[in-house]
ROROVEX-905061 format. One record per residue (C-alpha): chain; y, z, x; residue in one letter. Coordinates in steps of 0.1 Angstrom, whole numbers, plus 5000, padded with zeros to 4 digits. Example, Ala and Ser with C-alpha at 12.3 -4.5 7.8 and 13.67 -1.06 7.14 Angstrom:
// residues 2
<"A", <4955, 5078, 5123>, "a">
<"A", <4989, 5071, 5137>, "s">
This chain:
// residues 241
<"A", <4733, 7138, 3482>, "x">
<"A", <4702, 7158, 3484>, "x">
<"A", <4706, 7198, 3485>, "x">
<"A", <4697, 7211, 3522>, "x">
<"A", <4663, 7228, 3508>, "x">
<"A", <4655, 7199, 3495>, "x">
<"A", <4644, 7172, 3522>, "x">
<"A", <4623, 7144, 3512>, "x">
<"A", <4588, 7144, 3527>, "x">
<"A", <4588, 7101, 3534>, "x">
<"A", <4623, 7080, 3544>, "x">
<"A", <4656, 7092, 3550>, "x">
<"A", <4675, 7120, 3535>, "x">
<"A", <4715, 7125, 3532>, "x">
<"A", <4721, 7165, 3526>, "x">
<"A", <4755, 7188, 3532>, "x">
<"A", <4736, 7203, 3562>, "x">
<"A", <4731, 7172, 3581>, "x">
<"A", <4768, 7165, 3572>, "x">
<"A", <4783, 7198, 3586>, "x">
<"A", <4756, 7194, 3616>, "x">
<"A", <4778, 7160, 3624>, "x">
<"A", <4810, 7171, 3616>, "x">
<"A", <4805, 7202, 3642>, "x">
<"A", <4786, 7185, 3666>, "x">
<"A", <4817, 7155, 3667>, "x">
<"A", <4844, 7186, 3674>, "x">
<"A", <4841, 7184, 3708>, "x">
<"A", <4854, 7144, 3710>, "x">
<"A", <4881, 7149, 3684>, "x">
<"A", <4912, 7160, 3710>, "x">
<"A", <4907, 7124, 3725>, "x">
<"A", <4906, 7109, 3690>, "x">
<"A", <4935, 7126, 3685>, "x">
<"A", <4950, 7110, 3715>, "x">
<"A", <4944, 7078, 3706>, "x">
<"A", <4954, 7082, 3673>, "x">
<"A", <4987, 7095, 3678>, "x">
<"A", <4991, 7068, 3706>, "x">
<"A", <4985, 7038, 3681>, "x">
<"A", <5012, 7054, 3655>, "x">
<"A", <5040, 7050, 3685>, "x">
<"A", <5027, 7017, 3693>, "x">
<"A", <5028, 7006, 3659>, "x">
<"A", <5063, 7022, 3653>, "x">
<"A", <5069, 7006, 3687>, "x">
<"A", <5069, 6969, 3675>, "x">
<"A", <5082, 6978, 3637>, "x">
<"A", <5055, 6984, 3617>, "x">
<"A", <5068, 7009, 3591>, "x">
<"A", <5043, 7042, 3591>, "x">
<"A", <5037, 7044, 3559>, "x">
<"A", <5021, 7009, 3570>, "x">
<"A", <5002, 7021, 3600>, "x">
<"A", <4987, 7046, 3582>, "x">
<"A", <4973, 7031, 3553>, "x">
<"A", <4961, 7005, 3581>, "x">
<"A", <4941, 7037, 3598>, "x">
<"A", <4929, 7051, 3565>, "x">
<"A", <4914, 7013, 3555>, "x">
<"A", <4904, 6998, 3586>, "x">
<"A", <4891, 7032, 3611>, "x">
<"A", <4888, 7008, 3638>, "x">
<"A", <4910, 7020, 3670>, "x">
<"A", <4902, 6990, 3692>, "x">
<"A", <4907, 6964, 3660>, "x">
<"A", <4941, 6981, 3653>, "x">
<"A", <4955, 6981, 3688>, "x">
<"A", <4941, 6940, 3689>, "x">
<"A", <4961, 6939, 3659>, "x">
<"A", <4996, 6953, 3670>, "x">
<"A", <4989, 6925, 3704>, "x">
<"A", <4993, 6899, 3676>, "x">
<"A", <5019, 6911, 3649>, "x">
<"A", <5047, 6892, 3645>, "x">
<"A", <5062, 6876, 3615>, "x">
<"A", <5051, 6859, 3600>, "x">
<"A", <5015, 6874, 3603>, "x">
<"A", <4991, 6845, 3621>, "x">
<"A", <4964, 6856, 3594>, "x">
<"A", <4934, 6834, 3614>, "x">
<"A", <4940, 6846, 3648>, "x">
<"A", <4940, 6882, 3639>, "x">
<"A", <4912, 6879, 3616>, "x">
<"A", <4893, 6862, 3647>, "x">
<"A", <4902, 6891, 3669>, "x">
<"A", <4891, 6912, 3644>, "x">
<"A", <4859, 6900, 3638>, "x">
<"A", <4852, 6899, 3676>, "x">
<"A", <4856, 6937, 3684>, "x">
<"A", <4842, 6951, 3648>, "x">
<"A", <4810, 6924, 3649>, "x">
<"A", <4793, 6954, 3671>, "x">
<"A", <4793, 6973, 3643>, "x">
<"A", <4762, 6949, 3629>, "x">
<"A", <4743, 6964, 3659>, "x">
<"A", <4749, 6995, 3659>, "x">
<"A", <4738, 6995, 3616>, "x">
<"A", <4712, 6978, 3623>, "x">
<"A", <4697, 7006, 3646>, "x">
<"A", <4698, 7031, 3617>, "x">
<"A", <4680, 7014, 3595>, "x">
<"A", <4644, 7036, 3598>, "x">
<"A", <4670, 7062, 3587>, "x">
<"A", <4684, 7047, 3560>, "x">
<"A", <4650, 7033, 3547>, "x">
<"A", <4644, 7046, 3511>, "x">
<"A", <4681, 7062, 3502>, "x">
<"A", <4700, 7041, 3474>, "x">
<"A", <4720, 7015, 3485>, "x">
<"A", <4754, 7030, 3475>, "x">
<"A", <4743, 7060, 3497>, "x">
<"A", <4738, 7039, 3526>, "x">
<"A", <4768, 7017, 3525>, "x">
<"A", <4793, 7047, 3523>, "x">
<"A", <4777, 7063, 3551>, "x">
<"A", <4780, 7023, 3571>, "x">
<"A", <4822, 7030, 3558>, "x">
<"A", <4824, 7058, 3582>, "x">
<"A", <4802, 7045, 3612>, "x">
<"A", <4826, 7042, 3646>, "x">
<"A", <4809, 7043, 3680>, "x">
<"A", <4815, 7081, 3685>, "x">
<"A", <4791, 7093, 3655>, "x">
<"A", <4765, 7068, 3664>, "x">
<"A", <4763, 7076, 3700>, "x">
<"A", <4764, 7115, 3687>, "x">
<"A", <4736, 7104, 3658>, "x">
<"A", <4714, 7086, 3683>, "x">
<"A", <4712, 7116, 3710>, "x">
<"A", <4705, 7138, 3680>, "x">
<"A", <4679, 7119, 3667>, "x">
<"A", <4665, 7122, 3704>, "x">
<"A", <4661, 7156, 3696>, "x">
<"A", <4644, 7154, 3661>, "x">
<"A", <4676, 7146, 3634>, "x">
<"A", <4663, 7127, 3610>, "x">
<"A", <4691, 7133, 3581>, "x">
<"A", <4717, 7103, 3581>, "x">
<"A", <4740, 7134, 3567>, "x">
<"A", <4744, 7137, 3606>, "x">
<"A", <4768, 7099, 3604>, "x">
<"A", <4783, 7111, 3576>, "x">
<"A", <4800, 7146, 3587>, "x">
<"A", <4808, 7132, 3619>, "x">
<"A", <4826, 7098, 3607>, "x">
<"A", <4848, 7120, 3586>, "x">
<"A", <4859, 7145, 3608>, "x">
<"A", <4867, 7112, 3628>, "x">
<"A", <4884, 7094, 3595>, "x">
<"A", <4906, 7127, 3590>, "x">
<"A", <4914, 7131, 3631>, "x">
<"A", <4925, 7094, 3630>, "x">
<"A", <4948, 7090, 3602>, "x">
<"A", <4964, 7124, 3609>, "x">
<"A", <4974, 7112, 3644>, "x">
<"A", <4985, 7083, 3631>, "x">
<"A", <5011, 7097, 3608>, "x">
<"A", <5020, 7120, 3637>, "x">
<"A", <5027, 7090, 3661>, "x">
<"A", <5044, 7072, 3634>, "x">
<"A", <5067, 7102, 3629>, "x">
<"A", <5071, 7108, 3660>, "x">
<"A", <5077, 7067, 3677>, "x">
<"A", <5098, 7062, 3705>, "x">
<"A", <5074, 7040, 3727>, "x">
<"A", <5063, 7008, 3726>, "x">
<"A", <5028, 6992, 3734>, "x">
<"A", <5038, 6988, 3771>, "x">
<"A", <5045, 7022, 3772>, "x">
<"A", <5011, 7029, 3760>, "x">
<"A", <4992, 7012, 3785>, "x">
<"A", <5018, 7028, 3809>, "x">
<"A", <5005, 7060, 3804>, "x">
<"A", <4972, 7049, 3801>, "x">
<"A", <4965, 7064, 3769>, "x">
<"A", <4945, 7031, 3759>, "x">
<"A", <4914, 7043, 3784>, "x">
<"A", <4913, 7081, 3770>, "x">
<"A", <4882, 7067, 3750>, "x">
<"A", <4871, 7045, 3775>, "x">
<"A", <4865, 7075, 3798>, "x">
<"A", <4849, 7092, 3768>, "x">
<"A", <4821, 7065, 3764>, "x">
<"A", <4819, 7062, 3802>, "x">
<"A", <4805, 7095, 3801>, "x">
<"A", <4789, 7094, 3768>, "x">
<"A", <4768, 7062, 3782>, "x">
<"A", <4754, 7085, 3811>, "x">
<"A", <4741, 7110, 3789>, "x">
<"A", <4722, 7082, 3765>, "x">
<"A", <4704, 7068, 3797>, "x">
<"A", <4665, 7070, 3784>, "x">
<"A", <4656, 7062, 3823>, "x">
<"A", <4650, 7034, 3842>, "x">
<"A", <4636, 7015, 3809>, "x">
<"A", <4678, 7012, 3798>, "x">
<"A", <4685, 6998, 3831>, "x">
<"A", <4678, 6960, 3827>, "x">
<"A", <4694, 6955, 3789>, "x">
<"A", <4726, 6977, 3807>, "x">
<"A", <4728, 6953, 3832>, "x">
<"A", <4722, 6920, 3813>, "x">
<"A", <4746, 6938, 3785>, "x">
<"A", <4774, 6938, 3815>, "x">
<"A", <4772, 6910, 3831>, "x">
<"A", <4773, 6888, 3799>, "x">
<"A", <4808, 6912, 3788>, "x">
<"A", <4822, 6902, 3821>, "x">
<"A", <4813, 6868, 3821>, "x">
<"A", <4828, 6868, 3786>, "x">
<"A", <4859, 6879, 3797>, "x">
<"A", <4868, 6854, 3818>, "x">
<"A", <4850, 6825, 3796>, "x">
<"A", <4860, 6833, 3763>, "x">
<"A", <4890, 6840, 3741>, "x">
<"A", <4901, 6876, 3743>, "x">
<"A", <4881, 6902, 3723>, "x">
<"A", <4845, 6879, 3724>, "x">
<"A", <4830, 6902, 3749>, "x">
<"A", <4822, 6926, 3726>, "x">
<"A", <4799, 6912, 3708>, "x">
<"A", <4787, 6889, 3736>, "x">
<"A", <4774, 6920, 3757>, "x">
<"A", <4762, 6933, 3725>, "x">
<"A", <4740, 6906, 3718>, "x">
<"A", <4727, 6896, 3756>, "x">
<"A", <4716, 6934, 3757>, "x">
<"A", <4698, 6935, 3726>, "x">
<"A", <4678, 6904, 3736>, "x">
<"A", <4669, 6918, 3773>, "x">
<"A", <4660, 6946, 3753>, "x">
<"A", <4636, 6929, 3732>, "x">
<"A", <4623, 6905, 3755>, "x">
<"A", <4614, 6932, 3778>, "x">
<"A", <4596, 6949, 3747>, "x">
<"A", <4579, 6921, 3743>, "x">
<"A", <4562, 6918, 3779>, "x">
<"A", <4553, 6952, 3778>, "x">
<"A", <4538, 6948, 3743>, "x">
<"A", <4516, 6915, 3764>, "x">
């Protein structure tokens, strides 16, 4: 990691202030993080998952949507292809999302740029891509803010494992499943470049929702992902002509 008076003239740089610039700038999204943390460890209790389990599973996986997909499937014996399926669906995003940091990982070492991919989730980008809006250029930014996420997570899981006494019904119940929902509701509105996001938005949403009803549960992910990227670069394309 380069020192902070350091930065590199040409491609991307990785310091401890870009790093404590993330980590502060994800404080205000951790209470809801917490939330949901806490509310997978009950869940997980909730169909017998030992703690201990569920949070080794946050520590490894740091993938909120994945993990709840995961406890709609557990049973025993574990139906290894199903859940791996399910898996992929809602973390294949994730290939997106790296692959629109890559002019800021251009020239760091590989084993940089993979530990920082370890701690990507779809807070920190969002937070990373309205920084670099405003001029960050330090992939430090990914970092910080993924593990104040990491160390949010698994701490609320072991609290909701402790604590248990619900069951997954009971989350939904309370509707502790949308608290980040909500989050990147709001988030969303605050990325809108203009009326240039509008048509990749829409094509992105209508392609989910078609999905939905279409597919097998958890494609529509990546399916909106996808449609969006291409409406984004088709209209690229015939602005470019």
């Amino acid at each position: 990691m380069l020192p902070a008076s350091e930065p590199r003239p040409h491609g991307a740089t990785l310091t401890w202030a870009g790093c404590w610039r993330g980590a502060r700038a994800m404080l205000a999204v951790l209470p809801p993080v917490f939330v949901f943390g806490v509310a997978f460890g009950i869940a997980a209790r909730g169909i017998g998952i030992e703690g201990w389990l569920a949070s080794l599973m946050s520590a490894l996986v740091f993938a909120g949507a994945a993990q709840f997909a995961v406890l709609d499937l557990w049973k025993i014996p574990v139906p290894w292809l199903p859940l791996l399926v399910a898996t992929f669906a809602i973390n294949a995003r994730h290939i997106l999302l790296g692959a629109s940091l890559r002019a800021l990982c251009r020239g760091l070492p590989a084993w940089k740029v993979y530990g920082a991919m370890a701690l990507l989730s779809d807070l920190n980008w969002a937070a990373l891509i309205a920084a670099e809006r405003r001029g960050e250029r330090d992939l430090g930014y990914l970092v910080g803010g993924g593990l104040m996420m990491w160390l949010t997570w698994v701490s609320a899981t072991v609290i909701g494992a402790v604590a248990g006494g619900l069951t997954l019904d009971d989350v939904k119940t309370y509707a502790l499943d949308l608290v980040l929902v909500a989050f990147f509701a709001t988030t969303l509105v605050g990325l809108r470049r203009g009326r240039i996001d509008d048509l990749p938005w829409l094509v992105a949403g209508l392609a989910a929702m078609g999905a939905v009803w279409l597919l097998p549960p958890n494609w529509h992910v990546m399916v909106g992902g996808l449609a969006g990227g291409l409406a984004g670069l088709v209209r690229d394309e015939m602005k470019r002509r």
